[in-house]
N, C-alpha and C positions, 0 to 999 in steps of 0.2 A: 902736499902729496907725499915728501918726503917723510915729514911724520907717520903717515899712512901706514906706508911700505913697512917705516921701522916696526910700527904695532903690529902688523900680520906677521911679520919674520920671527918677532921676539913672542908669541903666543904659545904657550906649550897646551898640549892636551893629543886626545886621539882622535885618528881620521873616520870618517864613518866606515871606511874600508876594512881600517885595522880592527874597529870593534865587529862586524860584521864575520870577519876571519875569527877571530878569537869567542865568538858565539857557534860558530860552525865549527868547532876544532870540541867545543866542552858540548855540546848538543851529543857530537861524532862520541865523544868518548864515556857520557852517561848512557848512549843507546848499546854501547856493547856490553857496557857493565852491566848492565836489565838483562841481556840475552846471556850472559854468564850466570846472572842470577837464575832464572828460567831456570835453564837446562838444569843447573843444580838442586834447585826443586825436585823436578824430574828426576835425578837423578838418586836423589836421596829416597824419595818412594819406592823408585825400583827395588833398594838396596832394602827396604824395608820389607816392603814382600817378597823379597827372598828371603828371608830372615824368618818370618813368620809361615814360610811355607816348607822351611826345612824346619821347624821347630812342631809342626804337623806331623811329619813326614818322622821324624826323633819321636814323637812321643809316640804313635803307633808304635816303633820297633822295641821303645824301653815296655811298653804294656804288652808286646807278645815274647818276648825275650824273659817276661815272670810269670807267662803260662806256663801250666805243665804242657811237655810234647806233645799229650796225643790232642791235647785241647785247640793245638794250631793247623783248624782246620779254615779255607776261603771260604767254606760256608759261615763261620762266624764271623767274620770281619768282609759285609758287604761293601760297596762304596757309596760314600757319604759326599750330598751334594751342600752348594751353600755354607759351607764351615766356615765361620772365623775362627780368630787364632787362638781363642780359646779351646777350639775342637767344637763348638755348639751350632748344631745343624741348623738351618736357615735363615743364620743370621749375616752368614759372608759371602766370598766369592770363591772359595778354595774348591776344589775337590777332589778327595783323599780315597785312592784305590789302594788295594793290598791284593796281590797276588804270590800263592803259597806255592812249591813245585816240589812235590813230594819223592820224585823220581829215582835219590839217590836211599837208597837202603839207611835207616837210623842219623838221615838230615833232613832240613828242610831250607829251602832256600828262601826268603821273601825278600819283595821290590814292594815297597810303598810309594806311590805313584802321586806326588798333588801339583794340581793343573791349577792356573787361575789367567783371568784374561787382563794385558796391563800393555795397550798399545801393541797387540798381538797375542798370543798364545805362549805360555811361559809353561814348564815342567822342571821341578825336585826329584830326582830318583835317589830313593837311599836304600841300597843291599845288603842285606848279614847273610849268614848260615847259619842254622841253629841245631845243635848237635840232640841228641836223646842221653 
């Protein structure tokens, strides 16, 4: 018996307890890393269509900024649905308003407006003046 005792006492290894803790501890801390990973995902999308919807939203004002004046009227520039970021209609989720406000004597004021839907309702406003 006293042999016994010596062998159980002198055994090294791990208890089922401590491997049990130690799989609960790396389980705990690959499931947050996944949920950092996620959102960053997400988060990177978002940061993408924003991107592409101010670059909408720029290229309308760089194309009415090389009309002539009287050419910038809202009846030329309707709103366009479905745009990808190319500007090509019905192939995206954008959509690209231009509103022109003639009010001031020898200006015009425009707000290109692009809307797209990304875990709610998202909007780009981008404003100039454009002189005569």
């Amino acid at each position: 018996m006293d042999q016994l005792s010596r062998r159980v006492i002198t055994e090294r290894g791990f208890s089922l307890i401590e491997v049990l803790v130690a799989l609960f501890i790396l389980i705990f801390a690959v499931l947050g890393t996944m949920g950092l990973l996620t959102s960053n995902i997400s988060n990177t999308r978002f940061a993408a269509q924003i991107t592409e919807a101010t670059t909408l939203a720029q290229d309308r004002l760089e194309a009415l900024k090389a009309k002539p004046f009287d050419d910038i009227i809202s009846a030329n520039y309707p709103a366009q649905t479905a745009l990808d970021v190319n500007g090509v209609n019905g192939a995206g989720v954008y959509t690209r308003t231009t509103t022109i406000d003639t009010s001031v004597a020898n200006l015009k004021q425009v707000a290109v407006t692009v809307l797209w839907a990304y875990g709610g309702t998202h909007t780009v406003v981008l404003r100039t003046v454009i002189s005569n």
